[in-house]
C-alpha positions in Angstrom: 2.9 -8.9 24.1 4.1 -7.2 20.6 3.2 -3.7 20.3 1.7 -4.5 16.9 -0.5 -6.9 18.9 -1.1 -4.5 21.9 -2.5 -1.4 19.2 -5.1 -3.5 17.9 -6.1 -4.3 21.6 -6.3 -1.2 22.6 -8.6 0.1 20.2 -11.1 -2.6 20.4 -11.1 -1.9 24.2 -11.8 1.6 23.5 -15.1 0.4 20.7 -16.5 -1.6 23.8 -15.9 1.1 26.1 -17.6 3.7 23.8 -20.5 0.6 23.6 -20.7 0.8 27.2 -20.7 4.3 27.8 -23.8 5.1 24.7 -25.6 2.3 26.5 -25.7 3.7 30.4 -26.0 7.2 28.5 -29.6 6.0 27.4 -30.1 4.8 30.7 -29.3 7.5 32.6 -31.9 9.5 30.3 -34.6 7.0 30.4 -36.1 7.9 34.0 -35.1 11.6 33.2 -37.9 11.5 30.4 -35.5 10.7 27.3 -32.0 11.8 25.6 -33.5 15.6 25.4 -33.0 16.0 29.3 -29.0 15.1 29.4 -26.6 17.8 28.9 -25.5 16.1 25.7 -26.3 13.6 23.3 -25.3 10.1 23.6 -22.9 9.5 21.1 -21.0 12.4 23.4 -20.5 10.6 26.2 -19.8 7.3 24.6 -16.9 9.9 22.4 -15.4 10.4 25.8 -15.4 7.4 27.3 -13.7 6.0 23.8 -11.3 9.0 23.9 -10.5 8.5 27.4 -10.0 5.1 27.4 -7.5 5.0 24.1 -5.8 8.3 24.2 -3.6 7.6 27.5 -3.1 4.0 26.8 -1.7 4.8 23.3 0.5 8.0 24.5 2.4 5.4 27.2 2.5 2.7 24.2 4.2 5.4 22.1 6.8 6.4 25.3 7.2 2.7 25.9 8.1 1.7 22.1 10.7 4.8 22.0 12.3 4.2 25.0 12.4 0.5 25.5 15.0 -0.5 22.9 18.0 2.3 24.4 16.8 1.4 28.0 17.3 -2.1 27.5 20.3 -2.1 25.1 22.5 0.3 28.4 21.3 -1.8 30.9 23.0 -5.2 28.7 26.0 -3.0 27.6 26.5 -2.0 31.3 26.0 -5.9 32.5 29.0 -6.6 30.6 32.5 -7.6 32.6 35.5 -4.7 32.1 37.8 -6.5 29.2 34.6 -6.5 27.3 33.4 -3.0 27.7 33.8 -1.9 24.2 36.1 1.4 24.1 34.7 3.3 21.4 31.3 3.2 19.4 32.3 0.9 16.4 33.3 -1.8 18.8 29.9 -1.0 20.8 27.9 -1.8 17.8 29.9 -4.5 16.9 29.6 -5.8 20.6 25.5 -5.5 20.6 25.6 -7.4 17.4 27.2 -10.5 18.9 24.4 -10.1 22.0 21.5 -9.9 19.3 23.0 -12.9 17.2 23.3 -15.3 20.3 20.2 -14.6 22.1 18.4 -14.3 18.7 20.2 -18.0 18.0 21.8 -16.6 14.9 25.1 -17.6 16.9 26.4 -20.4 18.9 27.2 -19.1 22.2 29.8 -21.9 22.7 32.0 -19.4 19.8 31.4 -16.3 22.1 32.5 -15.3 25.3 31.2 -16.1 28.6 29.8 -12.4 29.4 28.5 -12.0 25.7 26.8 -15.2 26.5 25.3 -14.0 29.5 24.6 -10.6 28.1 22.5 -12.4 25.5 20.9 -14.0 28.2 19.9 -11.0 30.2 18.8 -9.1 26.5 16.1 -11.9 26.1 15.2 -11.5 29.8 14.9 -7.8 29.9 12.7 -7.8 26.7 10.5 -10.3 28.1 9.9 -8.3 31.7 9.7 -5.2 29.5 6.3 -7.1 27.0 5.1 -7.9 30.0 5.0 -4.7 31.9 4.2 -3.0 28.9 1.3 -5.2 28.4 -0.1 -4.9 31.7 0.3 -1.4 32.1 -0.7 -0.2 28.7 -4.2 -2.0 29.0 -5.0 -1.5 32.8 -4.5 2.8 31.3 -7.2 1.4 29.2 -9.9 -0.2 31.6 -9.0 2.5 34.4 -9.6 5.6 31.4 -12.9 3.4 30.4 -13.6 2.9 33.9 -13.6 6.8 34.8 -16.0 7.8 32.1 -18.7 5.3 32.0 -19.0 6.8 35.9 -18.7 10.4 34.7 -22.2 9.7 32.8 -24.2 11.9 34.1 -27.2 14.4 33.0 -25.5 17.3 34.4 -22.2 16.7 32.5 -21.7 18.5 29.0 -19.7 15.5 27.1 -19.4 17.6 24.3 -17.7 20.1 25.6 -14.9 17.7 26.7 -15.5 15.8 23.5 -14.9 18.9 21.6 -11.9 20.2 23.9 -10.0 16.8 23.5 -10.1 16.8 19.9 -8.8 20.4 19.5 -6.0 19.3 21.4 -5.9 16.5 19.0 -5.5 18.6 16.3 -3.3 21.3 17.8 -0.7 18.1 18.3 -0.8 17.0 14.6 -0.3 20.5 13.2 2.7 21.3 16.0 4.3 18.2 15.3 3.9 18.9 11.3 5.1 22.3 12.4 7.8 21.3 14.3 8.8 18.1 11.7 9.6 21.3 9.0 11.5 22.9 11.5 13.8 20.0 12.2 14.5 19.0 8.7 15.5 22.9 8.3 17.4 23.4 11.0 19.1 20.0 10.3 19.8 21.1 6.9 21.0 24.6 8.1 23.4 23.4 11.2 25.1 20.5 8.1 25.1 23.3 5.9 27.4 25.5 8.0 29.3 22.4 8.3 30.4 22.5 4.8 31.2 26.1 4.6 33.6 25.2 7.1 35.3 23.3 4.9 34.7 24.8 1.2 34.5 28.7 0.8 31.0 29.7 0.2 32.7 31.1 -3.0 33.9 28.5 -4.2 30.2 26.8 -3.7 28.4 29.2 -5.3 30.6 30.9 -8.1 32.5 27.5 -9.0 32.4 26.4 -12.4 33.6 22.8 -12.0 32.3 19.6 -9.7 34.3 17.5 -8.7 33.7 16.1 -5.2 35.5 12.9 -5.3 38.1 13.5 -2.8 41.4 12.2 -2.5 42.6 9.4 0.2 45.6 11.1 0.2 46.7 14.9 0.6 49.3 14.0 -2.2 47.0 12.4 -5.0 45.7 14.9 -8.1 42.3 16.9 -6.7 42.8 16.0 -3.3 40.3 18.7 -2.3 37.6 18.2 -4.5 36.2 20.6 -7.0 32.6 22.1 -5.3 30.9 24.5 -7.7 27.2 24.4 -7.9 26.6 26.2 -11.2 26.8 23.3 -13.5 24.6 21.6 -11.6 21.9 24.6 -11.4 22.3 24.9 -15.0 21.5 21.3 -15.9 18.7 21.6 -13.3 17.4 24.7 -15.2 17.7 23.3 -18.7 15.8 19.9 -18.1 13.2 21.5 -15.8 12.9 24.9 -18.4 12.4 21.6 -21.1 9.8 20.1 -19.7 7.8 22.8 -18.9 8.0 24.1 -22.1 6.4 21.0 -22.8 4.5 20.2 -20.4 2.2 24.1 -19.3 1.1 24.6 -23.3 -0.1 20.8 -23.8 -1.5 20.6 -20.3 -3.1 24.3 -20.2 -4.7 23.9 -23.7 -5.9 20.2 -22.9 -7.5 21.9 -19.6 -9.1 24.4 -22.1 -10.6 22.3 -24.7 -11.8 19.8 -22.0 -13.6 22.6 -19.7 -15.0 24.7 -22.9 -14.7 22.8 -25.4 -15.5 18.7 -25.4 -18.5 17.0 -25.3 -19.4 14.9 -21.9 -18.2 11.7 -23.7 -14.8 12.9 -25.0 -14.1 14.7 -21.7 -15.0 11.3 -19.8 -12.7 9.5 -21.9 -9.7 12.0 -22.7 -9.5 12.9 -19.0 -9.0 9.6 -17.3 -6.5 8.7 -20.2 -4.5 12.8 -19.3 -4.5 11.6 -15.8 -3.0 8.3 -15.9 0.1 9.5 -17.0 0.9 10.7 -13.3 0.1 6.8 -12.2 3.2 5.7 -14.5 6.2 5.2 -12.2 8.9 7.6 -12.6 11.3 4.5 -13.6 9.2 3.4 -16.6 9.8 7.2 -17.8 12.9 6.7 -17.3 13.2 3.8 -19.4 11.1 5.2 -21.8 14.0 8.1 -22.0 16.9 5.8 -22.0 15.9 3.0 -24.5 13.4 5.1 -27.2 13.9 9.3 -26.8 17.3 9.6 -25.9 18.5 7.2 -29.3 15.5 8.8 -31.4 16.9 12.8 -30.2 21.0 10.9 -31.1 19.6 9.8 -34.7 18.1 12.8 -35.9 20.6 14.7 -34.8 23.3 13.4 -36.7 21.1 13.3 -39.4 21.0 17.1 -39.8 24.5 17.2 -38.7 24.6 18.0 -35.5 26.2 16.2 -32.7 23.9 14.7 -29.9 25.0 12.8 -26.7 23.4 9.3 -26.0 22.0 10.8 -22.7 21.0 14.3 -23.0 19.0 17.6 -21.1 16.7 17.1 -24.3 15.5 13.5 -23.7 15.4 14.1 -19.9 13.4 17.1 -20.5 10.7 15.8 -23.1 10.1 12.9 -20.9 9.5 14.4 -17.7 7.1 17.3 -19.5 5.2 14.2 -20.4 4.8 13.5 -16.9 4.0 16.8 -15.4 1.2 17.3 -17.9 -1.2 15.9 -15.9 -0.5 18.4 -12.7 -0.8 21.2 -15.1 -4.3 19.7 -16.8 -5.7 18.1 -13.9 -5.5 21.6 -11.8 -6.3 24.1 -14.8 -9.1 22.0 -15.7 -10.7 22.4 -11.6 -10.0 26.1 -11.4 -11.6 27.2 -15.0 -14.5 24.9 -13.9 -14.7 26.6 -10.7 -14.7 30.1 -12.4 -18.1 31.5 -11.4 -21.1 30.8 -14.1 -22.3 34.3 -14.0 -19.4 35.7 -15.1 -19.2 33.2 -18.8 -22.7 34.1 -19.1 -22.3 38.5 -18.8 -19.1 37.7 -21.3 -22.1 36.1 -23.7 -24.7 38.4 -23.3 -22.5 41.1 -23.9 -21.8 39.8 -27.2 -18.2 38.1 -27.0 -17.3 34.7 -28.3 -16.6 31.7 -26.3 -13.0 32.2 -27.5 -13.2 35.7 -26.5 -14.9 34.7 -23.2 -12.2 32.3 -22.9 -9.6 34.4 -23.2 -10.4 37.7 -21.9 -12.5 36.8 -18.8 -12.3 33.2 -17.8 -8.3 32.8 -18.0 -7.8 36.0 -16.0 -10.3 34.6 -13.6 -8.5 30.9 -12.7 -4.8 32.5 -13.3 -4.1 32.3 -9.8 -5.4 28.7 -9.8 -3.6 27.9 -13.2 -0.6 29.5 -11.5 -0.3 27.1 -8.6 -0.6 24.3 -11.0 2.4 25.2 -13.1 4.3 26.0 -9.8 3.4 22.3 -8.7 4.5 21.5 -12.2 7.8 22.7 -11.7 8.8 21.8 -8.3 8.0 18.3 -9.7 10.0 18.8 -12.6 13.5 20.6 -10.2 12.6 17.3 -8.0 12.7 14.7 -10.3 15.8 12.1 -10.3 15.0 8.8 -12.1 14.6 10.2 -15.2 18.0 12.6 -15.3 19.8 10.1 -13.6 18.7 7.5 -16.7 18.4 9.9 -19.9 20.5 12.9 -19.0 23.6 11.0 -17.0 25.7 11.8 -14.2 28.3 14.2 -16.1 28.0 17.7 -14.2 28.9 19.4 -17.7 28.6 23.4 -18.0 26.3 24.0 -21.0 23.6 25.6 -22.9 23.2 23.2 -24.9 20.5 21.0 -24.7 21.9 17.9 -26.7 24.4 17.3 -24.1 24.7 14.8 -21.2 24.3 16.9 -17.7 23.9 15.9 -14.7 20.9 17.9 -11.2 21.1 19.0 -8.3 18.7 15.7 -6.9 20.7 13.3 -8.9 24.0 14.8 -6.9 22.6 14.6 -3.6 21.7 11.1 -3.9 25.0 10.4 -5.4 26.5 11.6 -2.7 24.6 10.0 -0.1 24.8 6.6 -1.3 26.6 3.7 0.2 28.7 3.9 3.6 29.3 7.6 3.9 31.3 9.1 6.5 29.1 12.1 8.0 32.4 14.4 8.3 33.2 14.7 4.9 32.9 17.8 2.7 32.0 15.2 -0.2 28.9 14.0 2.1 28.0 17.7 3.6 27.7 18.8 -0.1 24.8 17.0 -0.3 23.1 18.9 2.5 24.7 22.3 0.8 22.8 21.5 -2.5 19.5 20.4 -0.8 20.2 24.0 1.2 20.5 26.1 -2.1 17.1 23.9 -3.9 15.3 24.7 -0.6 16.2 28.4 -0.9 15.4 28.3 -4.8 11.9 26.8 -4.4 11.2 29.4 -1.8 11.8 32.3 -3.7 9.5 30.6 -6.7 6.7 30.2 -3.7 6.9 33.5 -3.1 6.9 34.7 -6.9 3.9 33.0 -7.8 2.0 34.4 -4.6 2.2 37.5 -5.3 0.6 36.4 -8.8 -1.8 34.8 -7.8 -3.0 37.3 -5.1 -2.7 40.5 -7.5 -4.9 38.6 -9.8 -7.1 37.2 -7.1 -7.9 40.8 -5.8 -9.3 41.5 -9.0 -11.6 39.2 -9.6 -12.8 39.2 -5.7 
């Protein structure tokens, strides 16, 4: 049996067991004088007995799934007669292709040979025993763990307790392995990182004023080493993001304003829904939007006044993706200026000040910390972005301040570089994990810059 068949299973054994469980629950607590006399309620005991039943069974269907596939795929590779053991891992991937073709019946096994033929056999046995035992075992955990607690029903028994206890644990595990998921990707990161500081001066990385990391097949050719300096690329991330947030926190603060203080219920049910659609709009159509209307509009003008303007540029890039960030800077302002506290709009009133004045001089204070996390989600969104540079701002890693040339981000590089076949021992390929290294660091420091905002402000208005 699949596994995706097998999940389903499981949990509709675990809904009769917690049926089963509710049911001798009540009847344990009949003769006792009612449900007030057991230790717990009911819907307790039939908790555990669901909990019991499921949480085993799905742990051994979780070990089972990982460990099936590489358990299965040594045992065929190790089947296999000496002149077809492959030597090296290329012709061990290759060889486990042929196997998966023939016993899948992509391939004729007449065109193979005899032991890939008979490895192919033994691949389809060894998955069949394995569905099989898998099957069996995975729902006998689940009668035996259902089993258990419909006898552990008793009056004496706090359910709850263990009910309680289990889903704690429960919790604790989704956290870790959160926990432990940001660790990895860090560490990853780090250890790929050093890896490319093995191979290009950290310098070089950081000071560098050209990139240029197509390297050379030969030691010979022009710019065999590459060219690895991040600054153009942190300056073409800077410009678009500095762009669209210059678009995007005054239109989306002063929307949030004029929606919370201002509009009538009928405008603010119809202009909010409309703000908050533009985060729906795929990031592609934006880009689109860039590339076919902005970008040619921002070239026109331009010449027009006599200026020279590139057909992609930071400019278009940036004015599009502030159109798409307005609604994380409006949405969020617009919650925390409702949330401000009543009482203190109305002292502001009563004390004579204006709703302008009120605005300005007690509520803002109040929600900056609020309105700060918003503009901080704002711009992580906007240093994130790729779609849109990569469409209305180009690939070029130009060095610039100006904003009507084509430049390129530190995103739209790493997926560059990690497109297509790429050879994991590369300093072309471990740039990419350099740059996501640097933007990891960057975002950092801005987390920690706007919480000490927002808890300076927050202090005072405690």
């Amino acid at each position: 049996m699949q596994t995706a068949n097998l999940l389903p299973l499981v949990l509709v054994l675990a809904v009769v067991a917690y049926g089963l469980a509710y049911m001798r629950s009540r009847a344990v607590a009949e003769p006792l004088g009612g449900i007030r006399n057991l230790k717990s309620l009911p819907f307790y005991y039939a908790a555990r007995a669901a909990l019991w039943s499921a949480i085993p069974a799905l742990i051994v269907l979780a070990l089972w799934a990982s460990f099936e596939g590489k358990v299965i795929q040594n045992v065929v590779m190790g089947s296999l007669p000496a002149d077809l053991a492959p030597q090296s891992e290329g012709q061990a991937s290759l060889t486990l292709s042929q196997i998966s073709n023939v016993a899948a019946g992509k391939l004729d096994p007449a065109l193979v040979p005899e032991g890939i033929a008979g490895a192919a056999g033994l691949l389809d046995s060894l998955r069949a025993q394995s569905s099989q035992f898998k099957a069996i075992l995975v729902l006998l955990i689940t009668v035996l763990g259902a089993a258990f607690a419909w006898t552990r029903v008793m009056p004496h028994i706090n359910a709850r307790e263990n009910v309680e206890r289990t889903l704690r644990g429960i919790f604790f595990f989704c956290a870790a392995v959160a926990i432990l998921t940001t660790i990895g990707i860090v560490f990853s990161v780090i250890f790929e990182t050093v890896r490319f500081f093995g191979k290009v001066p950290i310098s070089e990385f950081l000071f560098g004023t050209s990139w240029s990391p197509q390297t050379a097949l030969r030691a010979d050719q022009v710019g065999s080493d590459g060219a690895f300096g991040v600054i153009p690329l942190f300056t073409g991330t800077l410009m678009i993001s500095a762009i669209a947030l210059l678009v995007a926190v005054p239109i989306g603060l002063l929307s949030a304003v004029y929606l919370s203080e201002y509009a009538t219920r009928p405008v603010r049910a119809v202009v909010k829904p409309l703000l908050e659609m533009l985060a729906g709009v795929p990031t592609v159509v934006y880009g689109f939007f860039a590339a076919l209307t902005v970008a040619p509009f921002i070239r026109d003008v331009a010449e027009l006044i006599g200026l020279e303007a590139s057909s992609q540029s930071a400019l278009a890039a940036g004015l599009v993706m502030g159109i798409m960030i307005i609604p994380f800077v409006s949405s969020l302002s617009d919650d925390v200026i409702n949330a401000v506290p009543r009482a203190l709009r109305d002292g502001s009133l009563a004390l004579g000040a204006t709703q302008s004045e009120t605005m300005k001089n007690v509520i803002f204070p109040a929600a900056l910390p609020g309105i700060m996390g918003g503009i901080l989600l704002a711009a992580s969104r906007a240093i994130g972005e790729t779609m849109i540079v990569v469409m209305a701002a180009g690939l070029a890693a130009n060095l610039t301040g100006n904003p009507l040339d084509s430049v390129t981000t530190v995103t739209v590089q790493i997926v560059t570089l990690l497109t297509g076949d790429q050879e994991f021992d590369s300093a072309k390929t471990l740039a990419a994990f350099a740059l996501g290294m640097l933007l990891f660091i960057v975002t950092l420091i801005l987390n920690v810059f706007a919480l000490k905002i927002v808890r300076k402000y927050r202090e005072q208005y405690d």
